[in-house]
BALOVEX-298847 format. One record per residue: x, y, z of N, C-alpha, C in turn; residue in one letter. Coordinates in steps of 0.1 Angstrom, whole numbers, padded with zeros to 4 digits, always signed. Example, Ala and Ser with C-alpha at 12.3 -4.5 7.8 and 13.67 -1.06 7.14 Angstrom:
2
+0132-0057+0078+0123-0045+0078+0132-0033+0078A;+0128-0022+0071+0137-0011+0071+0129+0000+0079S;
//
This chain:
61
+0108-0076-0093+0104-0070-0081+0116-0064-0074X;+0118-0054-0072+0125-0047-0066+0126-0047-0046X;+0135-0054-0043+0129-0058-0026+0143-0046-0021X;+0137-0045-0009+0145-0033+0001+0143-0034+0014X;+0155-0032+0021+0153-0034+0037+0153-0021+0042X;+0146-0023+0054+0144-0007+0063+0141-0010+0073X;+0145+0000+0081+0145-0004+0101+0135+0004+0105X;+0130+0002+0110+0121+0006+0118+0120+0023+0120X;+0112+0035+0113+0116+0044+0108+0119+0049+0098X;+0126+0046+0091+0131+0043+0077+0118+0045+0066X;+0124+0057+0061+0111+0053+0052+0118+0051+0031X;+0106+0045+0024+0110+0047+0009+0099+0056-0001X;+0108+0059-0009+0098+0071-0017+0098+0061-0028X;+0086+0068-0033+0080+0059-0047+0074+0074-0055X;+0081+0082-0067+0083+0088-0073+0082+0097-0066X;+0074+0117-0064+0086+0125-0061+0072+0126-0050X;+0064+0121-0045+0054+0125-0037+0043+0112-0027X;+0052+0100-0030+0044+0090-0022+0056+0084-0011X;+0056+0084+0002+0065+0078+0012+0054+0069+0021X;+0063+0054+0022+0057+0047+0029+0071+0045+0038X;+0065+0047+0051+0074+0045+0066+0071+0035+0077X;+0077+0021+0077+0079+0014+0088+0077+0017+0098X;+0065+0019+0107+0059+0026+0122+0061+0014+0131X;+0056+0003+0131+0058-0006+0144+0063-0021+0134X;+0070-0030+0143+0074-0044+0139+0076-0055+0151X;+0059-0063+0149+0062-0070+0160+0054-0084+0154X;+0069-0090+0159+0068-0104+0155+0067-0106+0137X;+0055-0111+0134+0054-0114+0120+0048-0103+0110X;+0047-0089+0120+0036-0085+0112+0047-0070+0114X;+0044-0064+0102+0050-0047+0103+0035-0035+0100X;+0041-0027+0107+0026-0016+0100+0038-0003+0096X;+0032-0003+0082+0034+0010+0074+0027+0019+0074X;+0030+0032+0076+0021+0047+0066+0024+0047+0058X;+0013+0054+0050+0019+0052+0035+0013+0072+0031X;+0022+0074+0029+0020+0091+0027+0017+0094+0008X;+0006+0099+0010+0004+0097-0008-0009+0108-0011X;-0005+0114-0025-0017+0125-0024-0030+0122-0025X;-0042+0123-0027-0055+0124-0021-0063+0118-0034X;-0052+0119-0044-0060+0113-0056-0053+0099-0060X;-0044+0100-0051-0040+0080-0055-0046+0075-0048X;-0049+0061-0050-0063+0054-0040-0046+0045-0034X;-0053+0041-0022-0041+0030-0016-0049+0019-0008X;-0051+0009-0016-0052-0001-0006-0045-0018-0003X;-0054-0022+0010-0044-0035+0007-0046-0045+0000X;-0038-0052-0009-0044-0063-0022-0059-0064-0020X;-0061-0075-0008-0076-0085-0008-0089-0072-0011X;-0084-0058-0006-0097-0053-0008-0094-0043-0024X;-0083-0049-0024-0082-0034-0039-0090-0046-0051X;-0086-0063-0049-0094-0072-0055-0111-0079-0050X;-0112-0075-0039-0126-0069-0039-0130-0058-0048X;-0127-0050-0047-0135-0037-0055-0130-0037-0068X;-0122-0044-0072-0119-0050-0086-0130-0058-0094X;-0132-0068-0082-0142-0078-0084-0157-0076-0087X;-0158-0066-0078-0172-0060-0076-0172-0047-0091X;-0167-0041-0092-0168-0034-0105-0171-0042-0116X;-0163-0053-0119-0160-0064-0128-0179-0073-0132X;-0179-0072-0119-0199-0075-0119-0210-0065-0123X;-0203-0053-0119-0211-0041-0124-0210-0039-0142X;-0199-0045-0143-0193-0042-0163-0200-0049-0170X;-0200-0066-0160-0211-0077-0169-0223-0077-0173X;-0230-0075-0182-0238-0076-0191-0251-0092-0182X;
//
């Protein structure tokens, strides 16, 4: 895992067309944008393993 620090603004690129940017940090919690084209899906873990989960039921037999 690759870890990186950023201030508040700061943003990091993830190959030549996704930037996620540190917008607010308060207390324990930070919110990111995450800038990415329209055909990458982005979500957060619990729901990307929801919909993991739920497909996974749709496959079983």
């Amino acid at each position: 895992m690759l870890i990186l620090t950023r201030k508040l603004g700061e943003s990091l690129l993830i190959g030549d067309d996704i930037s996620i940017t540190i917008l607010n940090m308060r207390g324990n919690q930070i919110k990111i944008g995450v800038n990415a084209p329209k055909e990458v899906s982005v979500h957060r873990e619990e729901i990307y393993r929801r919909i993991k989960a739920s497909q996974d039921k749709k496959d079983t037999p």
